[in-house]
Kinemage of the C-alpha trace (Angstrom):
@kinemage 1
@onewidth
@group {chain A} dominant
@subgroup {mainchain}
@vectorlist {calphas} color= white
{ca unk a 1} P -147.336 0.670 -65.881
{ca unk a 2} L -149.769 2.129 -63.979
{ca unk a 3} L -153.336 2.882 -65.275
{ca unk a 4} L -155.762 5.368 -63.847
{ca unk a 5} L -155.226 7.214 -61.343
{ca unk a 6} L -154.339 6.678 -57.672
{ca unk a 7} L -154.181 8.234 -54.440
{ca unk a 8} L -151.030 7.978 -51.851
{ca unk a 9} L -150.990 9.564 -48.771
{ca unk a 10} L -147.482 10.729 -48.417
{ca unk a 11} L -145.380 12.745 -46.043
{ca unk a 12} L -144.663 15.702 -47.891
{ca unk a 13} L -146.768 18.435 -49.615
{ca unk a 14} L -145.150 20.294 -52.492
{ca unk a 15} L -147.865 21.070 -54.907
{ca unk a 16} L -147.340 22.687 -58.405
{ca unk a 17} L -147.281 26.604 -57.844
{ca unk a 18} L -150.300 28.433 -58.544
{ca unk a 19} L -149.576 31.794 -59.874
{ca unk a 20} L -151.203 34.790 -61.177
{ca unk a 21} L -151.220 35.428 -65.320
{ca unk a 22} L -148.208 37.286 -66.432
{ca unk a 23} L -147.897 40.262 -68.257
{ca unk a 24} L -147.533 38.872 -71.471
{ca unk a 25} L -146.902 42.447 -73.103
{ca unk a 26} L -142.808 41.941 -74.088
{ca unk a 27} L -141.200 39.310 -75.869
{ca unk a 28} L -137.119 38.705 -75.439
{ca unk a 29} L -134.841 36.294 -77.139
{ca unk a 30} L -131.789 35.536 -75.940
{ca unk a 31} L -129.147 33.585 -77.838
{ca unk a 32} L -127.689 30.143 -76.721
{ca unk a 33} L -123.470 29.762 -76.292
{ca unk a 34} L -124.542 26.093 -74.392
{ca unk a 35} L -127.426 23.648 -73.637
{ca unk a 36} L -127.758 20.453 -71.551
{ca unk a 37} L -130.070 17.677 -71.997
{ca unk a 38} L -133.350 15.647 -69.839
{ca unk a 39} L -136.528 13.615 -68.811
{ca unk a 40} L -139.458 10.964 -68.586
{ca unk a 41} L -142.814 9.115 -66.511
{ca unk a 42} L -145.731 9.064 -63.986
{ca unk a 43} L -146.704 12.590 -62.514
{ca unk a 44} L -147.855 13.468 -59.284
{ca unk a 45} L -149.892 16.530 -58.637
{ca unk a 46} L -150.492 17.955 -54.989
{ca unk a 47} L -154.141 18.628 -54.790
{ca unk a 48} L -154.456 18.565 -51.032
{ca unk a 49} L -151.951 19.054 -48.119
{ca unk a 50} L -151.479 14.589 -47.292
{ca unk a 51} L -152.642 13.899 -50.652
{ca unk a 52} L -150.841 13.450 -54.115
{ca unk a 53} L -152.967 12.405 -57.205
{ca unk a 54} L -150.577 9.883 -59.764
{ca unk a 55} L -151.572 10.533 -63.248
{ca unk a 56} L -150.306 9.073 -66.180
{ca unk a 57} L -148.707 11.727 -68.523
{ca unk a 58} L -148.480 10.074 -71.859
{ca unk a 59} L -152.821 11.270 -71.351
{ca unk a 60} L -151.987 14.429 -70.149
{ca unk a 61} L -150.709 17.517 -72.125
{ca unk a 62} L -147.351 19.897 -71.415
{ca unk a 63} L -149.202 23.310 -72.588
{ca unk a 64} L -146.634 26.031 -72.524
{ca unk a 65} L -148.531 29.641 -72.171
{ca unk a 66} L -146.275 32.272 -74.054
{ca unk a 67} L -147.199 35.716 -75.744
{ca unk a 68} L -148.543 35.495 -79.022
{ca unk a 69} L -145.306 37.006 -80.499
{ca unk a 70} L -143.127 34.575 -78.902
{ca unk a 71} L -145.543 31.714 -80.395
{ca unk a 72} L -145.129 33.173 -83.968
{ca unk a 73} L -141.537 33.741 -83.563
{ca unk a 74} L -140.810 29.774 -82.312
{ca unk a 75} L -142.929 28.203 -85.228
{ca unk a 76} L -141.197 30.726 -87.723
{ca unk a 77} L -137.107 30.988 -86.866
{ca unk a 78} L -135.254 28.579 -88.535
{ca unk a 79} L -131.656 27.582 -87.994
{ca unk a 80} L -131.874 29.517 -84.762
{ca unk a 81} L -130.564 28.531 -81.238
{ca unk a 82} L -132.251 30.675 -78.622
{ca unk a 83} L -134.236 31.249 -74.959
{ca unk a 84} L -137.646 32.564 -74.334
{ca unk a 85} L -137.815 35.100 -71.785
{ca unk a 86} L -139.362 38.370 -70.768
{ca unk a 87} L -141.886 37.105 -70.208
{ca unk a 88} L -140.896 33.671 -69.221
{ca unk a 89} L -143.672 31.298 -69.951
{ca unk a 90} L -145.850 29.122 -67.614
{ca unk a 91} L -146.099 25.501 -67.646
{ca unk a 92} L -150.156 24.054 -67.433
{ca unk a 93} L -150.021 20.255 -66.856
{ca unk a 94} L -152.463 17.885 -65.005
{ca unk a 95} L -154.268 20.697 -63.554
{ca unk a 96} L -151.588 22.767 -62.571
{ca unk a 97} L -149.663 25.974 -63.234
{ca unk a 98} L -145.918 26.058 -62.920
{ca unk a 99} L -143.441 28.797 -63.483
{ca unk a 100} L -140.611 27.991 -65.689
{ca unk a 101} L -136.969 29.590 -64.917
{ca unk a 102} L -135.503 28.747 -68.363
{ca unk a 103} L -137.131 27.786 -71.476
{ca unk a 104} L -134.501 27.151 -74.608
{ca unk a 105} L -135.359 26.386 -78.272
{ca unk a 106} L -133.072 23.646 -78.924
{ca unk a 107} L -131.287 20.882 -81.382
{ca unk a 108} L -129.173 21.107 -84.491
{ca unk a 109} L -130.886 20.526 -87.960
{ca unk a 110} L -134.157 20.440 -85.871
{ca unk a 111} L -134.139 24.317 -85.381
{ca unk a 112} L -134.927 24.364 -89.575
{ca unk a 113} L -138.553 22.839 -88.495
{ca unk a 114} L -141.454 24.250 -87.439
{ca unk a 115} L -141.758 22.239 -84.585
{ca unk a 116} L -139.415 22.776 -82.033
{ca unk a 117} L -137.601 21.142 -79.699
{ca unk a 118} L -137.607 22.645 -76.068
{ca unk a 119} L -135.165 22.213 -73.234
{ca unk a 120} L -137.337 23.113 -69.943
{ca unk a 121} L -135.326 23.785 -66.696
{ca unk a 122} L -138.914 24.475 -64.246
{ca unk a 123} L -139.113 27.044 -61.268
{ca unk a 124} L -140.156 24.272 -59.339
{ca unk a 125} L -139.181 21.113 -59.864
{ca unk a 126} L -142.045 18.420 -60.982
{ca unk a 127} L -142.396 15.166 -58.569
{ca unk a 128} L -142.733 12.684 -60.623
{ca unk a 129} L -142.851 8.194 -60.156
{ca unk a 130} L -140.634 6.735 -62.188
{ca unk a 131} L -141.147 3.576 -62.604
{ca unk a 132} L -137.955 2.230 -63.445
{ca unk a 133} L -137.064 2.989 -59.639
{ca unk a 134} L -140.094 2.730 -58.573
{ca unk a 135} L -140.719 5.735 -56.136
{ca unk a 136} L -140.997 9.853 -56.626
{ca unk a 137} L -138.407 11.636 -57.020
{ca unk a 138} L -138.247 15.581 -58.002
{ca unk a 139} L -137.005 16.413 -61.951
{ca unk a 140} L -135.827 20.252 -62.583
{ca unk a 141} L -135.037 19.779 -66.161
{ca unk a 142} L -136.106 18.023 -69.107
{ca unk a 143} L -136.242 18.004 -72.989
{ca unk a 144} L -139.007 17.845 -75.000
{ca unk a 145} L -137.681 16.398 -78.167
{ca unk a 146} L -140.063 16.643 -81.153
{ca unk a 147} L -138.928 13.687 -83.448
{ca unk a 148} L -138.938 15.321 -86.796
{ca unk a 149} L -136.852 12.888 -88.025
{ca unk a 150} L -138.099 10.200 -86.445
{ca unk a 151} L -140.564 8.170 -89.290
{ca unk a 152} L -143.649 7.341 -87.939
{ca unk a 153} L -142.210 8.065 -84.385
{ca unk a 154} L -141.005 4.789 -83.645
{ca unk a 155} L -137.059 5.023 -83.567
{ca unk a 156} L -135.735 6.813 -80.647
{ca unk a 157} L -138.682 4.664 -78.748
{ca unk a 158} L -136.654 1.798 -80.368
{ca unk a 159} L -133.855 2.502 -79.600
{ca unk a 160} L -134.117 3.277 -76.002
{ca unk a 161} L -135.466 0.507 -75.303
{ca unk a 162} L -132.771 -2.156 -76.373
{ca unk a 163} L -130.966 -0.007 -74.402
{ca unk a 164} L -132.771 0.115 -70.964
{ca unk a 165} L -132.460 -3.739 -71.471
{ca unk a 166} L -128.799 -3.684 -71.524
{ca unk a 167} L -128.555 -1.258 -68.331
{ca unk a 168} L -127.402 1.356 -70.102
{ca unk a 169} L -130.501 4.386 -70.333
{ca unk a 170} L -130.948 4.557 -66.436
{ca unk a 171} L -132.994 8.152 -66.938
{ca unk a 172} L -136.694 8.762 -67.216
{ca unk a 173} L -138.746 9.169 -70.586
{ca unk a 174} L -142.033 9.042 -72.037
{ca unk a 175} L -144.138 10.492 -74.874
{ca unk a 176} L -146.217 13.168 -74.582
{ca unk a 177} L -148.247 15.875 -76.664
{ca unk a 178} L -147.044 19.885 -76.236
{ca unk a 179} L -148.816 22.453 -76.835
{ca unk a 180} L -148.357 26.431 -77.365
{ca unk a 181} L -151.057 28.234 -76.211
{ca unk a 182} L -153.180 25.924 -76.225
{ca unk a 183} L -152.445 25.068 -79.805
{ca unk a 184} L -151.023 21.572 -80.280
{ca unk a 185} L -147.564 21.223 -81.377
{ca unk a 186} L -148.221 17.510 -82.348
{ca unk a 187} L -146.484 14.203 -80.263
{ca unk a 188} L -143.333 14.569 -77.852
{ca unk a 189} L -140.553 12.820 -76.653
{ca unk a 190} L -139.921 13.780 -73.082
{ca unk a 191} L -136.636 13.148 -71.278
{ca unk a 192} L -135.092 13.401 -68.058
{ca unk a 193} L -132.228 15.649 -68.628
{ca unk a 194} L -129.539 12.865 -68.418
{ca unk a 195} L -126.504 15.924 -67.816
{ca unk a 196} L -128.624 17.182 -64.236
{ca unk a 197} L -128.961 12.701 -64.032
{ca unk a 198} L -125.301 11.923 -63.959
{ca unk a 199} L -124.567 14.797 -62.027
{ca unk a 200} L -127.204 15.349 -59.710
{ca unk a 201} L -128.302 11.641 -58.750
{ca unk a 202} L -125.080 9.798 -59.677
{ca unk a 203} L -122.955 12.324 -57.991
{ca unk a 204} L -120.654 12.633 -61.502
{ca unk a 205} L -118.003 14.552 -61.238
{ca unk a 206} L -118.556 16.082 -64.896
{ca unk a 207} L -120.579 15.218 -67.956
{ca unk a 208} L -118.567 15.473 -71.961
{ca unk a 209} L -120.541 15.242 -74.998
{ca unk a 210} L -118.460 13.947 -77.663
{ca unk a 211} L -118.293 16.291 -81.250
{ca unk a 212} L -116.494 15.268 -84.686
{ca unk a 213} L -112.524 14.071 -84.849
{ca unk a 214} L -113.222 13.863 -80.550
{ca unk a 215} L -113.772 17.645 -79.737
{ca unk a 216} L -115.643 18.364 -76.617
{ca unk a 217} L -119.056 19.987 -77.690
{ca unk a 218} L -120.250 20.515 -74.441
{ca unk a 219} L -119.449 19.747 -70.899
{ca unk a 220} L -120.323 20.349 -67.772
{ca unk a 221} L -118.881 19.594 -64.343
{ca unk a 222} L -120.042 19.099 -60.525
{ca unk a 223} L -119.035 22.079 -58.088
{ca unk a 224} L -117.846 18.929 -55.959
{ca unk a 225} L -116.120 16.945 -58.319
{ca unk a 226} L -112.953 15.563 -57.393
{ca unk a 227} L -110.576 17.057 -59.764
{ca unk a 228} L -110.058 20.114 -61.425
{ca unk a 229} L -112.581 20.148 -64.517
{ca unk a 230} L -109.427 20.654 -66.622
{ca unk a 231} L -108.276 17.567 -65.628
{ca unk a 232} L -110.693 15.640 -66.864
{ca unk a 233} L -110.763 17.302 -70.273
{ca unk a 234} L -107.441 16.420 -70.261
{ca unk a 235} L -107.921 12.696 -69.407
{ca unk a 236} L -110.580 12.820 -72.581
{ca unk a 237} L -108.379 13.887 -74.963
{ca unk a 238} L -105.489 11.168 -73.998
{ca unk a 239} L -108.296 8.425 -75.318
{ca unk a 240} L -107.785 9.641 -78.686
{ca unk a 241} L -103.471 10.486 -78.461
{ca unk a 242} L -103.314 7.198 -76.933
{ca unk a 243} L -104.907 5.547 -80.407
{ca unk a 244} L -101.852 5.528 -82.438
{ca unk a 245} L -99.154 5.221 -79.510
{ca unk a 246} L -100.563 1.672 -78.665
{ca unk a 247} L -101.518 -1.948 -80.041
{ca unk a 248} L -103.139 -5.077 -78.680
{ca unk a 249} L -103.595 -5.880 -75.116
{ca unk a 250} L -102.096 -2.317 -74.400
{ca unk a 251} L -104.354 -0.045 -75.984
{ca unk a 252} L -106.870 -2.215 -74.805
{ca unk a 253} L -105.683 -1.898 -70.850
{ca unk a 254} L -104.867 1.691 -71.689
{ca unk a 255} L -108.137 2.809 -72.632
{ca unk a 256} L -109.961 0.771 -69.956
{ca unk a 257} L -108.032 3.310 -67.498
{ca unk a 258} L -109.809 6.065 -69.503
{ca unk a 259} L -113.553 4.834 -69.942
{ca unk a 260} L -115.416 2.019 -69.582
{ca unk a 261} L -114.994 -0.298 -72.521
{ca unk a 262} L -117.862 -2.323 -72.064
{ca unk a 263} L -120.328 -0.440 -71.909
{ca unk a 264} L -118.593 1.312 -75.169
{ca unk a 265} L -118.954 -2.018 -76.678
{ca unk a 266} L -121.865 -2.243 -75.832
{ca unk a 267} L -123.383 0.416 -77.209
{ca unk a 268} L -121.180 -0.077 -80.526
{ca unk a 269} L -123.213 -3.282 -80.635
{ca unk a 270} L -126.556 -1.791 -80.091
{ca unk a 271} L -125.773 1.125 -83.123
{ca unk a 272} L -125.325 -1.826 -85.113
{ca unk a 273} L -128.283 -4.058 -84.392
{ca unk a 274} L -130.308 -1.272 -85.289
{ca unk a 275} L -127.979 0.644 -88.368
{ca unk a 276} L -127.555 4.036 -86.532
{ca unk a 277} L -126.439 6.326 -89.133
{ca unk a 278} L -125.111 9.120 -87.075
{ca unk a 279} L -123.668 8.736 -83.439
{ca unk a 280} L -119.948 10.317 -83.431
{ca unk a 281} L -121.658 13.357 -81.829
{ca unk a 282} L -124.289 11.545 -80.544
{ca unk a 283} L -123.010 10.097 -77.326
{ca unk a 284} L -122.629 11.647 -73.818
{ca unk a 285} L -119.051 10.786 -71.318
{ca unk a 286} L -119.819 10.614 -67.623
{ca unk a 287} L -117.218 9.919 -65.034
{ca unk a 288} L -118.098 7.258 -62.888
{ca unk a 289} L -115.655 5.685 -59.956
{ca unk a 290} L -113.432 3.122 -60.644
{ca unk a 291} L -110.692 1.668 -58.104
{ca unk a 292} L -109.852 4.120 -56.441
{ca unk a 293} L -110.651 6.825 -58.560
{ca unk a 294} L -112.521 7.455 -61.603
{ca unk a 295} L -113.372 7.017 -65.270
{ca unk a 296} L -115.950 7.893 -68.217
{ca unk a 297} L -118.804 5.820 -68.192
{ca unk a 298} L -120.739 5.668 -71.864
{ca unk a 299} L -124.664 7.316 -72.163
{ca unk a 300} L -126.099 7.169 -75.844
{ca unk a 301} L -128.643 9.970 -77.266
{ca unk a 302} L -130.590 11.080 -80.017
{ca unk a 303} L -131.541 7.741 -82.150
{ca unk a 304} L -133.518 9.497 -84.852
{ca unk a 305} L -131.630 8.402 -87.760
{ca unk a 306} L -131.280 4.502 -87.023
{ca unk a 307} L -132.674 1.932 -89.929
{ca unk a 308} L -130.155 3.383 -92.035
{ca unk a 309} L -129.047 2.449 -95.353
{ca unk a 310} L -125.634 3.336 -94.840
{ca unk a 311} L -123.142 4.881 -92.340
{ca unk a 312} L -122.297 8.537 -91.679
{ca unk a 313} L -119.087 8.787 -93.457
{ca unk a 314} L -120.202 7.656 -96.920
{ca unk a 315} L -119.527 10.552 -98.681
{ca unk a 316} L -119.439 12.816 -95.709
{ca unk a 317} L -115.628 13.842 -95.999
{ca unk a 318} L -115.705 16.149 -93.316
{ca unk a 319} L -117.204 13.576 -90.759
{ca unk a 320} L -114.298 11.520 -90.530
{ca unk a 321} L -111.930 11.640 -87.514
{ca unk a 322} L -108.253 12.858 -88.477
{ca unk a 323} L -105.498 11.260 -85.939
{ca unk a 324} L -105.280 8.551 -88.679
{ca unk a 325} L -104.699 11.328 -91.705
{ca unk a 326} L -107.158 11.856 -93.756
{ca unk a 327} L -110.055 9.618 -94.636
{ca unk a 328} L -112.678 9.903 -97.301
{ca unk a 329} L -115.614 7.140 -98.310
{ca unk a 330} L -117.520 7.162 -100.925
{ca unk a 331} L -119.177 3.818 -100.936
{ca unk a 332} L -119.385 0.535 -98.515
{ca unk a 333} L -116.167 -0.758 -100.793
{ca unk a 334} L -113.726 1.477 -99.661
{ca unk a 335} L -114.550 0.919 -96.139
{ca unk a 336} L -114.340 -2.691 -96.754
{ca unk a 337} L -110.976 -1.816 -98.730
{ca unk a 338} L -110.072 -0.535 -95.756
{ca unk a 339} L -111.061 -2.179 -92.316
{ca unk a 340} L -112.051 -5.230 -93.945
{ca unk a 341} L -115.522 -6.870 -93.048
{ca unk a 342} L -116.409 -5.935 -89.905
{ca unk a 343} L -119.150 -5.975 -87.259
{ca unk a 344} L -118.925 -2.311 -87.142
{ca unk a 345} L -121.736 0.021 -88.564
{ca unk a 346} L -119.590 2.881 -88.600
{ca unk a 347} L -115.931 3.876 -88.326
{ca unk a 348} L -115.964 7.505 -88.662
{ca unk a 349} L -114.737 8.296 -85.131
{ca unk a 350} L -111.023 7.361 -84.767
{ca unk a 351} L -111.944 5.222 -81.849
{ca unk a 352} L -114.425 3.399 -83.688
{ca unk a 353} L -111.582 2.809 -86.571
{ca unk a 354} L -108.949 1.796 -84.135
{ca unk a 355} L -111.520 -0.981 -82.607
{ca unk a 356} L -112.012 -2.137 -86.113
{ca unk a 357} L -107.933 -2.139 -87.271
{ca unk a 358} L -106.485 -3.690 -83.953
{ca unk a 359} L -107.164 -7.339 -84.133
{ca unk a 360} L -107.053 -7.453 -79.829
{ca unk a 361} L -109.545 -5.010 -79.431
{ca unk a 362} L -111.666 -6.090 -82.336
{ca unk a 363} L -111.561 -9.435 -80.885
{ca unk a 364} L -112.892 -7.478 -77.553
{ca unk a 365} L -115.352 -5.824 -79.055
{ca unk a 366} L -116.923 -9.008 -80.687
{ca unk a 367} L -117.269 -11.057 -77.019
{ca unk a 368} L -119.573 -7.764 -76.123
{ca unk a 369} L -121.330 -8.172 -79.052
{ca unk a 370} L -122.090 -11.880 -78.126
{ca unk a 371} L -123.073 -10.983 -74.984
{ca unk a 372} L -125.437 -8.437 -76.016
{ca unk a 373} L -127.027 -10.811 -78.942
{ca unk a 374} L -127.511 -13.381 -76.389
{ca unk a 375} L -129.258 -11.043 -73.875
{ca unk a 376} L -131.730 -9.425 -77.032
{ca unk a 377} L -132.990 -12.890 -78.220
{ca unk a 378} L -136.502 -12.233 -80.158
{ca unk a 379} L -138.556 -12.841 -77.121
{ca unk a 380} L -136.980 -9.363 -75.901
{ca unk a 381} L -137.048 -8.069 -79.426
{ca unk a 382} L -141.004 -8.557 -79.038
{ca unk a 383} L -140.932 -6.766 -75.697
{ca unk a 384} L -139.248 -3.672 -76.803
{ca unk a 385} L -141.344 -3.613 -79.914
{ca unk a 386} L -144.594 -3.990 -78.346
{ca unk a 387} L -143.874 -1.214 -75.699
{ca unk a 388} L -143.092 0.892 -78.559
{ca unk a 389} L -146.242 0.128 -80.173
{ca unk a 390} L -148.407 0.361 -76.727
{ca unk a 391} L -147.230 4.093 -76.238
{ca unk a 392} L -146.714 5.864 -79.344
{ca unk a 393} L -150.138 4.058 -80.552
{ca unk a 394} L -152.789 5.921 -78.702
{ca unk a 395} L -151.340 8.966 -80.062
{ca unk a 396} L -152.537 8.032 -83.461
{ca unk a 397} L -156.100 8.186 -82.876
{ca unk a 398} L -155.589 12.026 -82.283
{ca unk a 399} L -156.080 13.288 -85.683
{ca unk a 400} L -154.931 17.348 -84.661
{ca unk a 401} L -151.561 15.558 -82.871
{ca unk a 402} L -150.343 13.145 -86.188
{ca unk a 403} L -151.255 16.129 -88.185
{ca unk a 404} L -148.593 17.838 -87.113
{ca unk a 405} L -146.183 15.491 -88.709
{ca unk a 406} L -146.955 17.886 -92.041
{ca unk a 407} L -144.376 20.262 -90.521
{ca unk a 408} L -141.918 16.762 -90.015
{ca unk a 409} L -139.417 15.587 -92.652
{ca unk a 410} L -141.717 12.453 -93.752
{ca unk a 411} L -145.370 12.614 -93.087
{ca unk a 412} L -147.052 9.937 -91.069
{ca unk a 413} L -150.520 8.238 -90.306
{ca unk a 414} L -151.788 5.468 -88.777
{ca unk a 415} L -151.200 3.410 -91.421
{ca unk a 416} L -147.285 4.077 -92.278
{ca unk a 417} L -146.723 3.055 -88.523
{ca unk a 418} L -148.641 -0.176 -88.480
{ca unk a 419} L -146.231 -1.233 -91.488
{ca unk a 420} L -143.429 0.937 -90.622
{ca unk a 421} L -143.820 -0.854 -87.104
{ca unk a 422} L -144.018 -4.559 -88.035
{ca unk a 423} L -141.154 -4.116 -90.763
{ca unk a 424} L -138.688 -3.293 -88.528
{ca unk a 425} L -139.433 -5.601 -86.001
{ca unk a 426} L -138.764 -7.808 -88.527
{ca unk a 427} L -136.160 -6.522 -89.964
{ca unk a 428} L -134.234 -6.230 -85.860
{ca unk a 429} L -134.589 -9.980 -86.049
{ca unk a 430} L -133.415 -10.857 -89.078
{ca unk a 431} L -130.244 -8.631 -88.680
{ca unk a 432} L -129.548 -10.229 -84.799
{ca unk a 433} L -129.713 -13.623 -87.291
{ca unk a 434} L -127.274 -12.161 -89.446
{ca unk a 435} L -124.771 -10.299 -86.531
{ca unk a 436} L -124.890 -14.457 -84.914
{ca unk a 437} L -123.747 -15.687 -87.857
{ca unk a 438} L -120.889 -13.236 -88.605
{ca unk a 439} L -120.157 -13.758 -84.926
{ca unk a 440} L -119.591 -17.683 -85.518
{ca unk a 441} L -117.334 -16.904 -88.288
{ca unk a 442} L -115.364 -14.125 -87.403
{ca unk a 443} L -115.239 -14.264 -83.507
{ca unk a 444} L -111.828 -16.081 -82.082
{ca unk a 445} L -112.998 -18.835 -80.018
């Protein structure tokens, strides 16, 4: 991580625009049909025509300039899923002003907060060094997720990064404070828009984000892609008719034509390490090549509800998926009565069932989740805690920022995440203790 600031000469010159105070006289809201998804890191700011100044912008502040209507209207809607416009707002960060071409209120049960959640797509694009790659690169859109789920801040941070340790969150993210106005809006979670990532850097023919019993709740797809984007919402829905055709070794070849079962695994294994609660539609498709042609690759999002005490579908009837009939839970025992024990943490997507009811792919499944357990040992359960702790800390000794959390489902302080913190540490290791030991008895050998 880098710490102060530096200067680079460079051979470009794109500086943050400069512009002139809008009119701030109108207000417009315009409603949503669609949104995407974004961004994280080290910004770089122009301030002469060789020279770009690297600050770090987890100390700097994303302060969104918007009429005073607009502000009252953002902090006030609930349940509402909309864009700011006429005027569109203005971006001041690190110095700099920055128009902003699109600026959407977004999230599910988040729009009943005060605090919103933003989805930023900029008029010109921010450079910023990431330092997972290790040079600059130019972001257009981002989210700014405000974590009012999150206790004490600590579980998407948690989450990500078991993740990034097991290759599989490749975009950019850091935390941040926002501000309207001037007026803080409390802490931040800022992400690289992984939807423009796949598509834009990985040259992905089209991103699918998975809803409940496998409908497509959004998608988009590349102008170049290979195929008709029909095509491949066609080749999504034959992972789910395919469930009940097949058994064994193939459904298990069968799918692996589809998506990329590993890294599915893999991230099955990771949801259960940690007890996500909700991830059916939680979970972005991206095609990637394969052979001679292509398949989805697996990105995970939104890990504000992990820790849980129980899965998604207790008691949820409607959550379940329904290419298996109909199934209802209303305690661990009838999933148990069910599936069995498993090393599952949830089965309420049919493909999550099927991976638990098919002996072959269970069988699969479990020599991921070895791998994985032997790759997060508790020396790497340290790292990702730590990290967690060294970012989201500093935050905490800004009294306006953690105030905020008032407006949050669960209050926090300083206090709450210093325990909060160092019980789930624990608690990661102890489960990875318990996962190894279910591993040695139920795992084929």
């Amino acid at each position: 991580m880098f710490v102060g600031v530096l200067l680079l000469r460079v051979i470009f010159a794109a500086g943050p625009e400069h512009s002139a105070k809008n009119d701030y006289s109108m207000k417009s809201i315009q409603p949503l049909l669609f949104f995407p998804i974004l961004l994280p890191a080290f910004f770089l700011w122009s301030c002469t025509k060789e020279e770009l100044v690297i600050t770090n912008p987890e100390k700097e502040v994303f302060n969104f300039i918007v009429t005073d209507a607009q502000k009252e209207y953002i902090n006030s809607s609930r349940g509402e899923q909309y864009t700011i416009t006429d005027p569109l707002p203005e971006l001041h960060f690190a110095g700099g002003v920055y128009s902003v071409d699109r600026f959407e209120i977004r999230g599910d049960n988040t729009l009943n907060f005060e605090r919103k959640g933003f989805s930023v797509n900029m008029g010109r694009k921010l450079t910023l060094v990431n330092p997972l790659e290790q040079k600059a690169r130019n972001y257009e859109e981002y989210k700014l997720l405000a974590m009012v789920y999150d206790y004490t801040y600590i579980e998407n941070s948690t989450a990500v990064g078991l993740f990034r340790e097991v290759d599989m969150w490749p975009v950019y993210d850091f935390f941040t404070e926002v501000r309207l106005n001037n007026e803080t809006q409390g802490l931040y979670h800022f992400i690289e828009d992984p939807v423009e990532y796949f598509i834009e850097q990985r040259n992905a023919s089209g991103v699918i984000r998975r809803g409940y019993d496998h409908v497509v709740k959004a998608s988009s797809f590349n102008p170049s892609g290979r195929l008709d984007p029909q095509v491949y919402l066609d080749r999504f829905e034959r992972i789910y008719t395919n469930l009940p055709k097949y058994s064994g070794k193939q459904i298990y070849d069968t799918l692996s034509a589809y998506m990329d079962l590993e890294q599915y695994f893999t991230k099955l294994s990771i949801d259960l390490l940690v007890k996500n609660g909700d991830y059916t539609d939680e979970i972005f498709f991206y095609l990637k090549p394969y052979g001679s042609g292509e398949r989805f690759g697996v990105f995970p999002w939104d890990y504000d509800d992990i820790f849980s005490d129980q899965p998604h579908e207790i008691g949820n009837w409607w959550a379940a998926g329904t290419i298996f009939g109909d199934r209802e839970y209303n305690s661990m025992d009838d999933v148990i009565a069910d599936v069995g024990v498993k090393l599952l943490y949830s089965i309420e997507d049919d493909l999550d069932y099927k991976i638990a009811k098919d002996d072959y792919l269970y069988q699969e499944y479990l020599k991921t989740l070895r791998k994985v357990m032997d790759k997060i040992d508790l020396a790497l359960i340290d790292k990702v805690f730590d990290y967690t702790y060294g970012h989201i800390s500093p935050f905490y000794n800004n009294a306006a920022i953690i105030a905020q959390s008032e407006y949050d489902q669960d209050e926090t302080n300083r206090t709450l995440f210093e325990t909060n913190i160092a019980e789930k540490r624990q608690m990661i290791k102890d489960r990875r203790t318990w996962i190894e030991q279910q591993l040695d008895i139920q795992q084929q050998r």
